[in-house]
Each structure stands twice: as structure tokens, then as C-alpha cells.
C-alpha positions in Angstrom: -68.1 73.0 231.0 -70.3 70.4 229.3 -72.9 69.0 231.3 -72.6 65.9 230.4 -71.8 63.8 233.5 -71.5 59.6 233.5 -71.4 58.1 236.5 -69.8 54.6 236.9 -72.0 53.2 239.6 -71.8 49.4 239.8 -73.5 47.1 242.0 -71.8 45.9 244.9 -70.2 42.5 244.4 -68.7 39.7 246.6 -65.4 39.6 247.2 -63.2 37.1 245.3 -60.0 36.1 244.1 -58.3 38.0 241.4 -58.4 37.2 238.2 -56.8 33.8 237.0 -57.7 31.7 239.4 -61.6 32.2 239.9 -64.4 34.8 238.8 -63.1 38.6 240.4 -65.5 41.3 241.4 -63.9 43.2 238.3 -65.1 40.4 235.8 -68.3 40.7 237.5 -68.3 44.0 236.9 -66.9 43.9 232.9 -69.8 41.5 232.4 -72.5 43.9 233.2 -71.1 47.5 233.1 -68.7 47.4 230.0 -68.7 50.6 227.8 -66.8 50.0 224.5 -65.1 53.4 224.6 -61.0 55.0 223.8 -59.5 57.0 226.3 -60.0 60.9 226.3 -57.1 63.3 225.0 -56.5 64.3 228.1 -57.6 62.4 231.6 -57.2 64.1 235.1 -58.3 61.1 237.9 -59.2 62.9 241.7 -59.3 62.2 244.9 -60.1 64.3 247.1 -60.1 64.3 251.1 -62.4 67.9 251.4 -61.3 70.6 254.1 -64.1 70.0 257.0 -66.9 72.2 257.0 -67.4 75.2 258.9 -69.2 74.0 261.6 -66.8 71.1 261.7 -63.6 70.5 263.8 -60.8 71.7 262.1 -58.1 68.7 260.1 -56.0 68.4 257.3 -57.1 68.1 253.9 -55.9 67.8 250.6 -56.0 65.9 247.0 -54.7 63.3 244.8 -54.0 63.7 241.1 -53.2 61.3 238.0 -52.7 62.3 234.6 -53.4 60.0 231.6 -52.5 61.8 227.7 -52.8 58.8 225.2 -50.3 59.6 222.7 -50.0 56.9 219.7 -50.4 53.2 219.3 -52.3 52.7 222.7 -49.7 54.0 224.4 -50.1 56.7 226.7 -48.0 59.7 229.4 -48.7 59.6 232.7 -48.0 62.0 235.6 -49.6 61.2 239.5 -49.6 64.5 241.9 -50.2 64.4 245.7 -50.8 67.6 247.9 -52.0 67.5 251.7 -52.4 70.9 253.3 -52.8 71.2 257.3 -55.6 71.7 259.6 -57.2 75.1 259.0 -55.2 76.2 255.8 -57.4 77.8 253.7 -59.0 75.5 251.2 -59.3 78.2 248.2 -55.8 77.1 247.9 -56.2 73.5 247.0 -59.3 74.7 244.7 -56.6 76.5 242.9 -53.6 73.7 242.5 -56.3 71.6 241.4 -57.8 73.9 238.6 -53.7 74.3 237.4 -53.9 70.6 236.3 -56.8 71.1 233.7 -56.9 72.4 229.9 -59.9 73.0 227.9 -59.4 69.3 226.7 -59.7 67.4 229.8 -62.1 64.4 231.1 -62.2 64.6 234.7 -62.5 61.4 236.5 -63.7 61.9 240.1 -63.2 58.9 242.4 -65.5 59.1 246.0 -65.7 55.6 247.8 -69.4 53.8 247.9 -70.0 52.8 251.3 -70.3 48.6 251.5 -73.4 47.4 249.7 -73.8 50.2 248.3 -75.9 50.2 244.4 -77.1 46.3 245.2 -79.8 45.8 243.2 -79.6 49.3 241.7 -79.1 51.1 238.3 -80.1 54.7 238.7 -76.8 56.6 238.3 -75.9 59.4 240.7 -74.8 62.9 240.5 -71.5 64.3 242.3 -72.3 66.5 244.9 -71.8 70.4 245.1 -68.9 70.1 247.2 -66.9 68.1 244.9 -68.2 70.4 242.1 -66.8 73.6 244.2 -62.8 72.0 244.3 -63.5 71.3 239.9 -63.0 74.1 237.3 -66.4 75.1 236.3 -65.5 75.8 232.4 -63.2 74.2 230.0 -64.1 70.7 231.0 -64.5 68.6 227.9 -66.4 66.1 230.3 -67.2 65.1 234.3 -67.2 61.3 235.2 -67.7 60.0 238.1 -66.4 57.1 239.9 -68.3 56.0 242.7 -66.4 52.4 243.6 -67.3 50.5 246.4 -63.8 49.6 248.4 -63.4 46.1 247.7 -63.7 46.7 244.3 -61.0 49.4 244.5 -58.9 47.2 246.3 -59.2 44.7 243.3 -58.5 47.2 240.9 -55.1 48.1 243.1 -54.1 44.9 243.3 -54.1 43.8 239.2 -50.9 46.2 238.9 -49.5 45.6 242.6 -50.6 48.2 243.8 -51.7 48.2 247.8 -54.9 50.0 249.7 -55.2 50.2 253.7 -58.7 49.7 255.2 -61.9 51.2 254.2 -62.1 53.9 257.2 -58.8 55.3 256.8 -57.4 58.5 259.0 -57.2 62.1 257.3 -53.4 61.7 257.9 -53.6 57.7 256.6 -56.4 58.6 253.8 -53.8 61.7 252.7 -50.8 59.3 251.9 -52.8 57.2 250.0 -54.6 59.4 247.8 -52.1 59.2 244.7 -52.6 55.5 245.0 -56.5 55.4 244.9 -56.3 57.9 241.6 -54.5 54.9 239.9 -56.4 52.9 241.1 -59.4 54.3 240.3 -58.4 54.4 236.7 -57.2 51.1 236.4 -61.2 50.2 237.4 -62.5 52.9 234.7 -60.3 51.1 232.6 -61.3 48.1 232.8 -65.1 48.9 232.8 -64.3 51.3 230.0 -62.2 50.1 227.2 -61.7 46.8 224.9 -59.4 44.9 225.9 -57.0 46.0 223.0 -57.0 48.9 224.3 -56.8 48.0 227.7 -54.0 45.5 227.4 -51.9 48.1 225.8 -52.0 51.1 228.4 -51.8 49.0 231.4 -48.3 47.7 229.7 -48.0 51.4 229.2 -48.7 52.5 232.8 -46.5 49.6 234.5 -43.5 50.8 232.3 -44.0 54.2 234.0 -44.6 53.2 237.7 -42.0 50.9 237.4 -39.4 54.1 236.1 -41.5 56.4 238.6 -40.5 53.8 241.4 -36.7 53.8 240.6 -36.6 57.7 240.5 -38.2 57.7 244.1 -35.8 55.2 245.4 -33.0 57.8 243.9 -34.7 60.7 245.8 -35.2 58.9 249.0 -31.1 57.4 249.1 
């Protein structure tokens, strides 16, 4: 695994309305953290709710996966993966479903929630803890980036493709059905802090092509 690691570590900014009608905490954000960059061949977004501890009451835990591979034009496939396992499962299991989703080409984009306030006034980036690290294939990695997004913002970044976000202290039960959510949403933010707008524009049409088809096949399942 390289060890290269960026960390996307804004500071924390007001909330406001979306875009379109005044200034957003993600045009804040564009304005002072863009990085002109394409996506990677192959990007795997987490987020992960990690098993407790041993000294710590046992409760469920699990993992939220979404899959970008750009393919041609801009355009890109997408896959999203959710798996919650129950209190005192043993967590070697999730550490292998998760390694199953990486190949020696992949970026992996690690999404962990900065408490409110957090990084005002500050630049020094951060490095993801060990415990993340343990639940991450430790070779093959082309890269590690990490996400550390206050929840406001997140909830921004959700709402620019419709997407929804409960509170900020969410349940393990709550936080576990809403984990394949914040891994779009996530990306949508690295996205926008990311990319030119080009490229941007182009795999967001992309990506609401495929939830929109990803919705209808649900609705199949569920009736």
C-alpha cells in the first residue's frame, strides 16, 4: 500500500442554503479547498460504524460501501454495498467483506464525521486512526484519502442529489441504515472539492442516472 494519505479536512462553515439561491457551505468550501484532480480508476467510499472495543458494551456494527469505476467520456459505474452484523459477531468478519471490495487499483475514500466546529481556523491535515486502518487492506492500495466532513456539510453534500441524512448523533441501529447513504454522500463532497466542474457536471449526471435505475429495482424487490 502506498503511503501516501490526503486528508480532506475543511474548516467548519455556517450553515446556509443550497446552492442557487445564496452562498452554500459547499461553495465555501470549493473556494478555499479545490484540488483540480480526475477520478481514480477505481474508487471504494467507507463508512464504517467499528465493532465496540473490548472493554466496551457489546452492539452491532457494520459498514457502508460505494463503488465509483470511471469508464469513458466522464461517465462512470457505480455499485453501493451495505452490511450490518449484530452485537458480539466477530468483527474479523467485516474486515474480510470489506477487503473483497478492493483490487490493487483502488483509491480508498474513508468518510469519519468531524464533530461541529471542528478544523475552524485550522489547516494541518490529519491522519486516520489505527482502528480504521485495521478494517482497510494493508497492500494493494493504489491510495488512502480521507474524508473527515463536519455533518452539516455532509448534509449539504446529500441534499445536492436528493439525497436525506438523519441527525448528527445517530443510533448504531439508525447510524447502520444510513451508512450506504453517507458513502454517496461523502463522494458527492469529494467530488465537489475534487474535480473541475467538467468533470464534475458529467458524473453527477452519471450517478443520478444510476440511483434513479437503482431506486426502481428496489421498488421491484420491495412489491
Amino acid at each position: 500500500m502506498s503511503d501516501q494519505l490526503d486528508t480532506i479536512h475543511p474548516r467548519s462553515l455556517r450553515a446556509a442554503p443550497l446552492p442557487g439561491s445564496a452562498r452554500s457551505p459547499i461553495q465555501g468550501l470549493l473556494m478555499r479547498y479545490r484540488r483540480r484532480s480526475t477520478m481514480p480508476e477505481r474508487m471504494v467510499v467507507l463508512s464504517l460504524l467499528l465493532p465496540p472495543l473490548p472493554h466496551e458494551p457489546l452492539a452491532p456494527f457494520g459498514f457502508g460501501a460505494f463503488i465509483i469505476v470511471p469508464r469513458w467520456r466522464n461517465d462512470a459505474a457505480f455499485a453501493s454495498h451495505a452490511h450490518g452484523y449484530g452485537a458480539g459477531y466477530e468483527p474479523r468478519r467485516m474486515r474480510e467483506d470489506i477487503g473483497r471490495l478492493f483490487t490493487p487499483d483502488t483509491t480508498a475514500l474513508i468518510h469519519t464525521t468531524a464533530p461541529l466546529g471542528f478544523g475552524e481556523g485550522q489547516r494541518q491535515a490529519t491522519r486516520v486512526t489505527g482502528r480504521l486502518l485495521d478494517f482497510i487492506p494493508r497492500s494493494g492500495l493504489a491510495r488512502i484519502a480521507h474524508a473527515h466532513i463536519p455533518h452539516d456539510q455532509l448534509v449539504h453534500a446529500a441534499r445536492i442529489e436528493g439525497l436525506e441524512l438523519s441527525g448528527p448523533n445517530p443510533s448504531a441501529i439508525q447510524r447502520l441504515v444510513r451508512l450506504r447513504t453517507e458513502t454517496q454522500a461523502a463522494w458527492i463532497f469529494w467530488l465537489l472539492a475534487s474535480c473541475p466542474p467538467p468533470v464534475r457536471r458529467n458524473l453527477l449526471a452519471s450517478y443520478l442516472s444510476w440511483r434513479a435505475l437503482d431506486q426502481a429495482v428496489s421498488r421491484q424487490v420491495i412489491i
